[in-house]
C-alpha positions as CSV (number, residue, x, y, z in Angstrom):
1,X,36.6,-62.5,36.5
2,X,33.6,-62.0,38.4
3,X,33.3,-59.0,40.7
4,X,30.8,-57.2,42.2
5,X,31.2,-53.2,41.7
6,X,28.9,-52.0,44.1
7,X,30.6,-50.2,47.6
8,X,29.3,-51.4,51.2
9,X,29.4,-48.1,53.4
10,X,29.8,-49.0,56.9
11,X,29.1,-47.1,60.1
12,X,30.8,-47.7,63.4
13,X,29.6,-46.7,66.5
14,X,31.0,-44.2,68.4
15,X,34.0,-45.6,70.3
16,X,33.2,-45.4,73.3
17,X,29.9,-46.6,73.1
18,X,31.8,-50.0,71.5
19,X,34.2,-49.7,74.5
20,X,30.9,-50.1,76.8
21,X,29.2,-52.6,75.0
22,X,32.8,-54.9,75.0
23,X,33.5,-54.3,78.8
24,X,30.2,-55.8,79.6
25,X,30.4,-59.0,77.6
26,X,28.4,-57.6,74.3
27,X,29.1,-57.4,71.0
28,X,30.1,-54.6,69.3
29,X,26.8,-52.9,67.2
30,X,27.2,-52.0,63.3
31,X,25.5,-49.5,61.4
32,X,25.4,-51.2,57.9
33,X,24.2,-49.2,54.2
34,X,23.9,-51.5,51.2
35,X,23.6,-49.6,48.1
36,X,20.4,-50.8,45.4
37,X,21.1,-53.6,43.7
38,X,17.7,-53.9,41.7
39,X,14.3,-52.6,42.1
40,X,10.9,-53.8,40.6
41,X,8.3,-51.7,39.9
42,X,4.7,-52.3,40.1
43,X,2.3,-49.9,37.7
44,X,0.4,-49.5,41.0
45,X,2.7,-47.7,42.8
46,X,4.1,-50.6,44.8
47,X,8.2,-51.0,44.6
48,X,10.2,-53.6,45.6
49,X,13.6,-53.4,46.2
50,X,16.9,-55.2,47.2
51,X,20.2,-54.1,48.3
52,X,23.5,-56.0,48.4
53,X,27.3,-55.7,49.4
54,X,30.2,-58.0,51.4
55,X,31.6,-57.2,55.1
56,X,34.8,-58.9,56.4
57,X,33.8,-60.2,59.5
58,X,35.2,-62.6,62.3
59,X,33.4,-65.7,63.9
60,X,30.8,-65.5,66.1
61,X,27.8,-63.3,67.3
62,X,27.5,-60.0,65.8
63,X,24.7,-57.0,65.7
64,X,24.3,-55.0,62.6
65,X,21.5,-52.1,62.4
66,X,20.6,-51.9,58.6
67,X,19.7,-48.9,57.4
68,X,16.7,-49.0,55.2
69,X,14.8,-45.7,54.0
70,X,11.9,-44.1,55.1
71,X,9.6,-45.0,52.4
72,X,10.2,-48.9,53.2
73,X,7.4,-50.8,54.9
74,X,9.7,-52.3,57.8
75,X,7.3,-55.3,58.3
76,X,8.5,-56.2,54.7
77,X,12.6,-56.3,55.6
78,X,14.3,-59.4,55.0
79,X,18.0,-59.9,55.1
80,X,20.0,-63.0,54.0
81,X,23.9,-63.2,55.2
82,X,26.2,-65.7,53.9
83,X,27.7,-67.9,56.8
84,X,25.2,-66.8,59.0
85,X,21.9,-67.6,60.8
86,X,19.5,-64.8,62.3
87,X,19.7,-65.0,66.0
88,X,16.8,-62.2,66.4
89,X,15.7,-59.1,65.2
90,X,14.3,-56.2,66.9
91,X,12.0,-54.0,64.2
92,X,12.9,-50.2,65.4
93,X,13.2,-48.0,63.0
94,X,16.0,-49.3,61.6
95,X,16.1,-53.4,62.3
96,X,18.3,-54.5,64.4
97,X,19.8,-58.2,63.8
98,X,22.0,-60.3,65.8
99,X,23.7,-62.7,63.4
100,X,25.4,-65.8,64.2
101,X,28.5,-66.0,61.9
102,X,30.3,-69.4,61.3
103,X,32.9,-69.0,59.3
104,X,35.1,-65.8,59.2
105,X,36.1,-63.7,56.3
106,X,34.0,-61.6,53.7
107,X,30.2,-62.2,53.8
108,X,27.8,-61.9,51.3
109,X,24.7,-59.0,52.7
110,X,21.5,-59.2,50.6
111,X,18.6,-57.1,52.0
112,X,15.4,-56.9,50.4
113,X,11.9,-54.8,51.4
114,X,8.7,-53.2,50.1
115,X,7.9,-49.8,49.4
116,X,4.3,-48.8,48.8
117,X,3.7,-45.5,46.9
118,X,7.3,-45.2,45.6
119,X,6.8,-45.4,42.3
120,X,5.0,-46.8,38.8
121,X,5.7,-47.2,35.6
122,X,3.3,-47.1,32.0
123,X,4.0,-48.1,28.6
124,X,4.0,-46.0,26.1
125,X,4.0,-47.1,22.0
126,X,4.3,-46.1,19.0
127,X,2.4,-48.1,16.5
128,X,3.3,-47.9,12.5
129,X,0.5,-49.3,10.1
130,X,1.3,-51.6,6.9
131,X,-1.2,-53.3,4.9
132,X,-0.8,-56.4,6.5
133,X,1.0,-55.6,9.7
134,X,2.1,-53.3,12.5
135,X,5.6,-52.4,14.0
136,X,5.3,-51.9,17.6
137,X,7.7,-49.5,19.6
138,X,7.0,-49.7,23.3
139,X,8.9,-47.7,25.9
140,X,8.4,-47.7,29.6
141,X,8.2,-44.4,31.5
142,X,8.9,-45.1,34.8
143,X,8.4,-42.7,38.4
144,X,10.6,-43.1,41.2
145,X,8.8,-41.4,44.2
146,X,11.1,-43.5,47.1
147,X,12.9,-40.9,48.4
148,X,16.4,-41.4,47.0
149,X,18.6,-41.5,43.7
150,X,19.0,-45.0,42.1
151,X,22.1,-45.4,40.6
152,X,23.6,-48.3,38.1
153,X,20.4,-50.5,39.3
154,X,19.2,-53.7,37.9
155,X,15.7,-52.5,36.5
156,X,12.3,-55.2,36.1
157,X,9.0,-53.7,35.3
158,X,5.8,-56.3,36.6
159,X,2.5,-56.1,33.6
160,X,-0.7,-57.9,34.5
161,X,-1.4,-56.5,37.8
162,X,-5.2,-56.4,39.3
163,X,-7.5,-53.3,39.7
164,X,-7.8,-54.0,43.4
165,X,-5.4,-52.9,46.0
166,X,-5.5,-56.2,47.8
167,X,-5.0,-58.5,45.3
168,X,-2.1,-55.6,44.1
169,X,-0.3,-55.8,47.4
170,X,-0.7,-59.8,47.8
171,X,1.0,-60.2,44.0
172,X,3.6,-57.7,45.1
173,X,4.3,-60.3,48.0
174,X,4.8,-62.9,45.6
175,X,7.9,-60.8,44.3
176,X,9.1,-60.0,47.7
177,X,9.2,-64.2,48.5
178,X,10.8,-64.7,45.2
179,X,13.0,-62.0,46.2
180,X,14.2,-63.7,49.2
181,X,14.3,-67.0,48.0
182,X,17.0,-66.2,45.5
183,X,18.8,-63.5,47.3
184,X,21.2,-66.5,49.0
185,X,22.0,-67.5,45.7
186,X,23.0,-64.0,44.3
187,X,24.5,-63.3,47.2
188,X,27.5,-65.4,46.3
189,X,27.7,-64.6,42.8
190,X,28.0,-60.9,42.8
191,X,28.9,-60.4,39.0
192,X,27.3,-57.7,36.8
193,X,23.9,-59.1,35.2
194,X,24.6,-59.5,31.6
195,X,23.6,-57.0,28.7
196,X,21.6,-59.3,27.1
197,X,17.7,-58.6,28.0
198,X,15.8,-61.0,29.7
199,X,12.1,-61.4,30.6
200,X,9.9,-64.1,32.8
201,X,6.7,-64.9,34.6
202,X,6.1,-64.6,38.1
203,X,2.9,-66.3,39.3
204,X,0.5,-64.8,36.6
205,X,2.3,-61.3,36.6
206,X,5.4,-61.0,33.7
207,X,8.0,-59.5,34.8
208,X,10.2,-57.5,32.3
209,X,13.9,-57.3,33.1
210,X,15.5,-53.9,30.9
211,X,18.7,-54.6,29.5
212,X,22.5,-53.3,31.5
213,X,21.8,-51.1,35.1
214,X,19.9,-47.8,35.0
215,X,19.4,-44.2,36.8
216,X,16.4,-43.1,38.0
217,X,16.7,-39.7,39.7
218,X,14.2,-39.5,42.2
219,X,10.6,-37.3,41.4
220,X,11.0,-37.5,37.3
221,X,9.7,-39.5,34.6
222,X,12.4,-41.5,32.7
223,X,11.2,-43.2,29.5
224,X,13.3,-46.6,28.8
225,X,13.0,-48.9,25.5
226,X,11.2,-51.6,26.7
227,X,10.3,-53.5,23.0
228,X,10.2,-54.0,19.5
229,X,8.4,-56.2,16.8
230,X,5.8,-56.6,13.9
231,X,2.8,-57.9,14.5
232,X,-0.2,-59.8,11.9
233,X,-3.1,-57.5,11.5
234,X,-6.7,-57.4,9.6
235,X,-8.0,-54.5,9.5
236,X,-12.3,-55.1,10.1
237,X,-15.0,-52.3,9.7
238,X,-17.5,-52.4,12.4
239,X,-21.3,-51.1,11.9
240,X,-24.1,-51.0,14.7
241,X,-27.0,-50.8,12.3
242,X,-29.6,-50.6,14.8
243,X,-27.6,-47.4,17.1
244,X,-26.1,-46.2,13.7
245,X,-29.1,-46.2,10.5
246,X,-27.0,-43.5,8.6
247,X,-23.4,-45.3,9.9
248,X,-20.7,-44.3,9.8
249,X,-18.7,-47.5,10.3
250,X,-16.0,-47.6,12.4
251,X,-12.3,-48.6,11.1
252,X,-10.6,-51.3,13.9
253,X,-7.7,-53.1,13.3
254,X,-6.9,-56.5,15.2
255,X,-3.3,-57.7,15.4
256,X,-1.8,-61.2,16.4
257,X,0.2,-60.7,19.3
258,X,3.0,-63.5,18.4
259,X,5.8,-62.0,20.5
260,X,6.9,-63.7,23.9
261,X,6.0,-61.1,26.0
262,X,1.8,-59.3,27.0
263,X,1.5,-56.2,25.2
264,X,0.7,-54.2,28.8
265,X,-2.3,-51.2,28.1
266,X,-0.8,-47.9,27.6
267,X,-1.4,-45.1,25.4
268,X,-0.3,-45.9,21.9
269,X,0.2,-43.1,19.0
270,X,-1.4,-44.6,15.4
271,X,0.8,-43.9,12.4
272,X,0.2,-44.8,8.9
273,X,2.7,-43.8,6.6
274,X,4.7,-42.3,9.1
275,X,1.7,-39.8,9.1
276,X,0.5,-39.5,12.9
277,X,-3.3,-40.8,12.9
278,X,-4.9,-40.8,16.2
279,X,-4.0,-41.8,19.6
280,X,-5.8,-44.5,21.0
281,X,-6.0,-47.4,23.9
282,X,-3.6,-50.2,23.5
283,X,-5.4,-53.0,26.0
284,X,-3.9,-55.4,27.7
285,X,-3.3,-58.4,25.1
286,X,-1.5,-61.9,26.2
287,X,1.0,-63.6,24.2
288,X,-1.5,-65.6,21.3
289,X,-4.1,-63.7,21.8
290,X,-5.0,-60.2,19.8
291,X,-5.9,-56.9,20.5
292,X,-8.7,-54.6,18.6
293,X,-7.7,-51.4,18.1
294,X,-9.8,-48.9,17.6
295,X,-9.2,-46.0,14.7
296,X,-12.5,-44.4,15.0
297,X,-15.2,-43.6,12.4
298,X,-14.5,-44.3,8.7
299,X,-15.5,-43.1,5.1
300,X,-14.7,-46.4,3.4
301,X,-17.4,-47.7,3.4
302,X,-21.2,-45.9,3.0
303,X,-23.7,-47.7,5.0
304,X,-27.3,-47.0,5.9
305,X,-30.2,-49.0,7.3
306,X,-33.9,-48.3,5.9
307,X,-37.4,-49.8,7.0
308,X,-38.8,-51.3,4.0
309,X,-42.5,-52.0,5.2
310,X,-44.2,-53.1,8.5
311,X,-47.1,-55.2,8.9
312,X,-49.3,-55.1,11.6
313,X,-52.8,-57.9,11.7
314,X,-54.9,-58.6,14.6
315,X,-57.1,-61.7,15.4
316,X,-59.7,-62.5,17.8
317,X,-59.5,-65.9,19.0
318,X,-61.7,-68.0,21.1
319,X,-59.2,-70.5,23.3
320,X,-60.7,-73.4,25.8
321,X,-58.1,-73.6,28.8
322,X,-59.5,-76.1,32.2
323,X,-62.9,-76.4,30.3
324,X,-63.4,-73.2,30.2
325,X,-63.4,-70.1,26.7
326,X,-61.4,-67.3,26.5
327,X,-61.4,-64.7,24.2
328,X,-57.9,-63.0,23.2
329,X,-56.8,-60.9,20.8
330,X,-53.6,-61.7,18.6
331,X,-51.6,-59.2,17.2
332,X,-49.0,-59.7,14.3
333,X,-46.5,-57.4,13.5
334,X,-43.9,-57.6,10.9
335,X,-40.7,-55.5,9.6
336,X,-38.8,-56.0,6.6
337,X,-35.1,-54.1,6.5
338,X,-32.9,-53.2,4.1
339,X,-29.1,-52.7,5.3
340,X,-27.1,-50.9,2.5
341,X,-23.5,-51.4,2.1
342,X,-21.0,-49.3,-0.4
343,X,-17.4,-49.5,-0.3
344,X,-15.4,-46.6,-1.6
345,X,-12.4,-48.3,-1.4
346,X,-9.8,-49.9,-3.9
347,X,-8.9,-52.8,-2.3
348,X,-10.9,-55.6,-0.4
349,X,-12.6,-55.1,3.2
350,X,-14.3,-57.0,5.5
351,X,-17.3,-55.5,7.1
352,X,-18.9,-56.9,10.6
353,X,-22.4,-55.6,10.3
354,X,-25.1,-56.1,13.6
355,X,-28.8,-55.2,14.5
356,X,-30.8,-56.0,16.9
357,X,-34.0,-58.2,17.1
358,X,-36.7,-57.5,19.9
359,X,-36.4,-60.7,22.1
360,X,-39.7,-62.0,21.1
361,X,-38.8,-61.8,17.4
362,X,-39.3,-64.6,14.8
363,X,-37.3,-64.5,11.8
364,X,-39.5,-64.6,8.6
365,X,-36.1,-64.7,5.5
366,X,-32.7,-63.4,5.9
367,X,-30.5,-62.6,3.2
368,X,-27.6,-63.0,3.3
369,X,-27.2,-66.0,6.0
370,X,-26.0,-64.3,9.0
371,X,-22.5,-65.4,10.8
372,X,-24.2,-65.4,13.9
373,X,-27.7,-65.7,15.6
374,X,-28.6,-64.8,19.1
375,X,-32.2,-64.0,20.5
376,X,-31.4,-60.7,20.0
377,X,-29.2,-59.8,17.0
378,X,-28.0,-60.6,14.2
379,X,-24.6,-60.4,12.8
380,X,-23.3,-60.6,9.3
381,X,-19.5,-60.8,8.1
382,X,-18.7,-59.5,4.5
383,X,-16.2,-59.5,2.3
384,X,-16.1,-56.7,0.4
385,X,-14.6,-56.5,-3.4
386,X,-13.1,-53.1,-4.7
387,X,-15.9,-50.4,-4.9
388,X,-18.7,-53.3,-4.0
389,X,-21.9,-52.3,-3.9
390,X,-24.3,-55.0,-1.8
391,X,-27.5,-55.2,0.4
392,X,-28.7,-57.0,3.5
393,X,-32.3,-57.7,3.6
394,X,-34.3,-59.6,6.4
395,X,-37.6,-59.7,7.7
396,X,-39.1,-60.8,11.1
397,X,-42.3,-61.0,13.1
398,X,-43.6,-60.2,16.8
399,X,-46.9,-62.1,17.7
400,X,-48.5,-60.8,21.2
401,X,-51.7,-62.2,22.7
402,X,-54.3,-59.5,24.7
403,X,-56.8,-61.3,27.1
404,X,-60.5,-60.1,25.9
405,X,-62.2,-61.3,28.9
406,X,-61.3,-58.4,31.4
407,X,-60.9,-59.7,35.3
408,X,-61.7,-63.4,34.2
């Protein structure tokens, strides 16, 4: 049997002023207070927030003032009544509506508003290493700065929010119309939501629904489980030869995100052997996609970079240009590298090596082949054996012309 467990607290009017307002023909006014139903939280600070309960009522015109709190931007307030069409609305400091009702008995109240500044929320993980994989722990710590205690509320948590304040407070209007467009529905199915967890896209923000009602006392940080999985990983050593000659290389690990759900950035604490490691940046990473993490410098592998020679030649030329001789000098430069790679390591690794070319540079012999060539770098990908020991060695040239002829 469905039921809906949250109390309606209604406020009368003083007597006598309800004794005034029927002697001259007007309705009755009613102070209405729906307790929080459910509250979304934006990591920005925005909240949005509905409130439902039921009111016997009788046919007709009615007035109800609805309280909403301070901390509620009252050009945000919508209300939805079962039965009833809005008449008119007076925005005081607490709306006033005037309610057609057409059928009497109980109606269904569902009130819903914005509050900016009320509170955020971060996640928070716990990340445990494998050879071949990662187990993920994510928790939410959420604030609730809105003024009030939020008891037994239906908790959802928005990820993928913009930098900017705009596009933040448009996206949190996106919630607030979906909000209102499904609080008629809810409004006449007023059963507890179920335990089991549930999670959806809104626009292109996700929306994470916690499991069962929560309390958020207001002013303190409350940590809730928000997931759990294992995730593919390689784990990639990263060199910059060219900012880095005597290394070190730097340990990242990339994992698969192949859960439903983003992985939101937080703060993550590494672990590796249940042995705490580091604590580093967990980026934003969609569903398919993967996120580098970055461990920091490594001793696995030894790597150095070493000029071998360099070449320099020079050439006077005589050039006809519009039937007329110049005279320029050519200079010719060459540098031959030797990139030395060691792995100290017992098992295989894979080592993404770079170094960068001046843009004029013409590569003279590269060995190996790199993995990728742009105008300026070069980048190599090995694949390292158990204590390997192997080079890179390329050469290039830079040719630049000098004008001999002065002014002319």
């Amino acid at each position: 049997m469905k039921f809906f467990v949250a109390l309606l607290v209604l406020l009368l009017c003083a007597p006598a002023l309800a004794a005034s307002d029927e002697a001259n023909g007007v309705e009755a006014t009613t102070a209405v207070t729906l307790p929080v139903d459910s509250v979304t939280v934006y990591p920005d600070g925005l909240v949005a927030a509905k409130r439902m309960g039921t009111l016997d009522t009788t046919v007709g015109e009615h007035k109800f003032v609805v309280n909403i709190p301070d901390s509620a931007d009252k050009s945000t307030v919508l209300l939805s009544v079962s039965n009833a069409s809005v008449e008119r609305v007076v925005y005081d400091s607490n709306p006033v509506y005037s309610l057609n009702i057409s059928t009497s008995g109980l109606q269904n109240f569902a009130l819903s508003y914005l509050m900016h500044s009320a509170g955020s929320w971060e996640p928070r993980y716990d990340l445990h290493l494998t050879n071949d994989s990662v187990l993920i722990n994510a928790n939410a710590v959420v604030r609730n700065r809105g003024g009030e205690d939020l008891k037994n509320v239906r908790l959802k948590l928005v990820a993928g929010l913009p930098a900017a304040v705009e596009p933040v407070y448009k996206a949190a209007q996106i919630q607030q119309r979906y909000a209102a467009e499904t609080a008629s529905a809810e409004a006449y199915d007023m059963a507890p939501a179920p335990e089991a967890s549930s999670t959806g896209e809104l626009e292109t923000l996700y929306v994470f629904e916690l499991d069962g009602r929560k309390d958020l006392a207001q002013d303190k940080d409350i940590g809730f489980p928000l997931f759990q999985g294992s995730a593919p990983l390689v784990r990639v050593y990263t060199w910059d030869a060219y900012n880095q000659e005597e290394g070190p290389s730097v340990e990242e690990i990339r994992a698969n995100n192949t859960m439903k759900n983003p992985w939101p950035s937080g703060t993550a604490q590494l672990y590796r052997n249940d042995d705490y490691v580091s604590t580093i940046n967990m980026p934003y990473t969609a569903s398919g996609t993967n996120a580098t993490l970055v461990i920091g410098p490594s001793a696995d592998l030894k790597v150095a970079r070493k000029l071998l020679d360099y070449n320099i030649t020079e050439k006077i030329r005589a050039l006809t240009s519009g039937g007329r001789n110049h005279t320029v000098k050519e200079t010719t430069e060459t540098w031959t590298y030797h990139l030395k790679v060691e792995s100290n390591l017992d098992r295989t690794a894979t080592l993404e090596a770079t170094d960068t070319l001046p843009q004029e540079a013409e590569i003279i012999d590269v060995a190996p082949k790199p993995a990728e060539t742009t105008a300026t770098s070069l980048k190599w990908r090995l694949h390292l054996t158990p204590r390997q020991k192997t080079a890179i060695d390329y050469s290039y040239r830079v040719v630049t012309t000098e004008s001999l002829d002065g002014a002319n």
